[in-house]
C-alpha positions in Angstrom: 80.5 70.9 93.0 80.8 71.2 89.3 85.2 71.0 87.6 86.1 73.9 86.2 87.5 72.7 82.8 89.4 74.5 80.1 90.7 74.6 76.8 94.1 75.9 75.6 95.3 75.8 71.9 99.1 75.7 71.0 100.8 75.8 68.2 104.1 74.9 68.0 105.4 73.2 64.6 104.5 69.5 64.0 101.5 68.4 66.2 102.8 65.0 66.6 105.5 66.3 69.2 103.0 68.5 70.7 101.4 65.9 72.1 103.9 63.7 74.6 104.8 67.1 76.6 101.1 67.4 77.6 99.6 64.5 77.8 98.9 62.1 80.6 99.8 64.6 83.3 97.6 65.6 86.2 94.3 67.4 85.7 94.9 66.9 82.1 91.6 65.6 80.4 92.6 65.4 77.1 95.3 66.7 74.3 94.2 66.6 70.4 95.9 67.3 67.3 93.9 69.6 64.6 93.8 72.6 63.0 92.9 76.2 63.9 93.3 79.8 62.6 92.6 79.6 59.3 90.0 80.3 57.0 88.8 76.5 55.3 85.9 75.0 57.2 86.4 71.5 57.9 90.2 71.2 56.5 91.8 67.7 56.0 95.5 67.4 56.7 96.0 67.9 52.9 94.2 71.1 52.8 96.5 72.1 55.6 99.7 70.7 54.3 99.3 72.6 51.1 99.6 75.4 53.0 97.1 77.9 51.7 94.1 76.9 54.1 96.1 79.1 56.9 95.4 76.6 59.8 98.0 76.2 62.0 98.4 72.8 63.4 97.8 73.3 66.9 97.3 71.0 69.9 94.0 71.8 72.0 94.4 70.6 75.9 91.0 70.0 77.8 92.1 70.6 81.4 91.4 71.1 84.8 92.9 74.5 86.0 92.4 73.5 89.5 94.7 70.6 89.0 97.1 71.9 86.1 97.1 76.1 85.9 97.0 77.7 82.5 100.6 79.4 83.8 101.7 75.9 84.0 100.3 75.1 80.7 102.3 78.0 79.1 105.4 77.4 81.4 105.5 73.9 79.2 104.7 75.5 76.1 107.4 77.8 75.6 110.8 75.2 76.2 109.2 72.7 73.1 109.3 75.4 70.3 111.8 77.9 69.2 109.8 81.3 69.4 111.5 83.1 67.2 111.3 81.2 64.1 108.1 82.9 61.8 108.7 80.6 59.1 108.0 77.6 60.4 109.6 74.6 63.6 112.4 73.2 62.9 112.8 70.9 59.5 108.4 71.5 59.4 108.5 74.7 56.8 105.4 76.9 56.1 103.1 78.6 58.0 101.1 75.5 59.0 104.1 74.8 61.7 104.2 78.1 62.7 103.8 78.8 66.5 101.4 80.6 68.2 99.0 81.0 71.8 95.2 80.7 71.1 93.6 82.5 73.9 89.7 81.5 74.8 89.5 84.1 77.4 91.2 87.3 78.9 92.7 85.9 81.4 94.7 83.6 79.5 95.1 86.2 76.8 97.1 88.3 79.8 99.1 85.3 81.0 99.7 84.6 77.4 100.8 87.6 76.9 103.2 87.9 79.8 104.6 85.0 79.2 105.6 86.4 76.3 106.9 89.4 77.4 108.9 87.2 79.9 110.8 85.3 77.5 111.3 88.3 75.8 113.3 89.9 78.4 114.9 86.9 79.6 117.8 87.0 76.8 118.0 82.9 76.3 117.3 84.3 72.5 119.3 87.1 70.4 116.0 87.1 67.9 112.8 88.6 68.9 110.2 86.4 70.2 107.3 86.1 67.6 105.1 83.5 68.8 101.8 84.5 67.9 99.1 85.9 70.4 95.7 85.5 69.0 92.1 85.3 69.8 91.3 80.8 69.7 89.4 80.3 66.5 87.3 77.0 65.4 89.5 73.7 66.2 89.2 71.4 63.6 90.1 68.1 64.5 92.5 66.2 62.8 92.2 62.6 61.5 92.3 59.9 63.7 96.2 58.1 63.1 97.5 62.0 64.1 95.9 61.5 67.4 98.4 60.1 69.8 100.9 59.7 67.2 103.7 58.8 69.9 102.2 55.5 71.1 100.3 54.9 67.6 104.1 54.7 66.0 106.8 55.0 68.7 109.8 54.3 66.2 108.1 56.7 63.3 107.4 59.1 66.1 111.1 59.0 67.7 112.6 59.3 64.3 110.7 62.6 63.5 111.9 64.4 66.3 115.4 62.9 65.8 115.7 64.1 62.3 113.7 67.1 62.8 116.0 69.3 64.9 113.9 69.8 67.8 115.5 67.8 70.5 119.1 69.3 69.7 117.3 73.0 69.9 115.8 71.7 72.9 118.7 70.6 75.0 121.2 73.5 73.6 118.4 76.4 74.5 116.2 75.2 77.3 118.4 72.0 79.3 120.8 75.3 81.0 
């Protein structure tokens, strides 16, 4: 009998602390950091960090969905970001850390989608929800010292996300 497996793209601000939340968890094959939605073939993390390439740094999860469900996927998803921020996560401006759902079939466009809709109506936020829903486009994958950042530079990694905002949003929106 032949795995199932799955990709699902996220983006959700700084791919470094997209990583940990996915990663190493069961039926999870593998988590990268790259690029994705935008219209430079090939970008570099300094085509992208200009900000004019319109990539979106985005994590893409190789997964089992027998093991680890695409709803379980999302359900992790949403409580790292702040969906209602368009202009960027956190202290990460631009629309590189933008957040959005890559979809690579219908069925995770409609559970995408609901998910949406859910934490829309489920008034943790006064702001509209504007995570974007959008078709998954080519992944780029980014240079090797972005992969795995967390373990590559624990203390770099831990001061990021320290200074960055993220855990403080975190805790005061999602730890109720």
């Amino acid at each position: 009998m032949t795995k199932e497996i799955q990709h699902a793209t996220f983006a959700g601000g700084c791919f470094w602390c997209m990583v940990k939340p996915f990663d190493e968890l069961p039926g999870i094959i593998e988590v990268e950091s790259g690029y994705s939605g935008g219209h430079v073939d090939n970008p570099s993390y300094e085509d992208v960090k200009k900000g004019d390439s319109g990539h979106y740094e985005v994590v893409q999860i190789t997964f089992d969905p027998s093991l680890f469900s695409y709803q379980e996927l999302l359900d992790l998803y949403w409580p790292q970001i702040d969906p209602t921020d368009d202009g960027g996560q956190f202290h990460d401006r631009g629309n590189q850390y933008r957040t959005a759902i890559f979809y690579h079939n219908d069925k995770q466009k409609e559970e995408a989608q609901a998910s949406k809709q859910k934490m829309a109506e489920s008034g943790k936020f006064q702001k509209p929800i504007v995570t974007k829903i959008l078709p998954a486009a080519p992944f780029y994958r980014a240079e090797e010292y972005h992969q795995k950042f967390y373990k590559k530079n624990p203390d770099e990694y831990k001061k990021d996300r320290e200074v960055s905002g993220r855990d403080e949003f975190i805790d005061r929106h999602w730890q109720q």
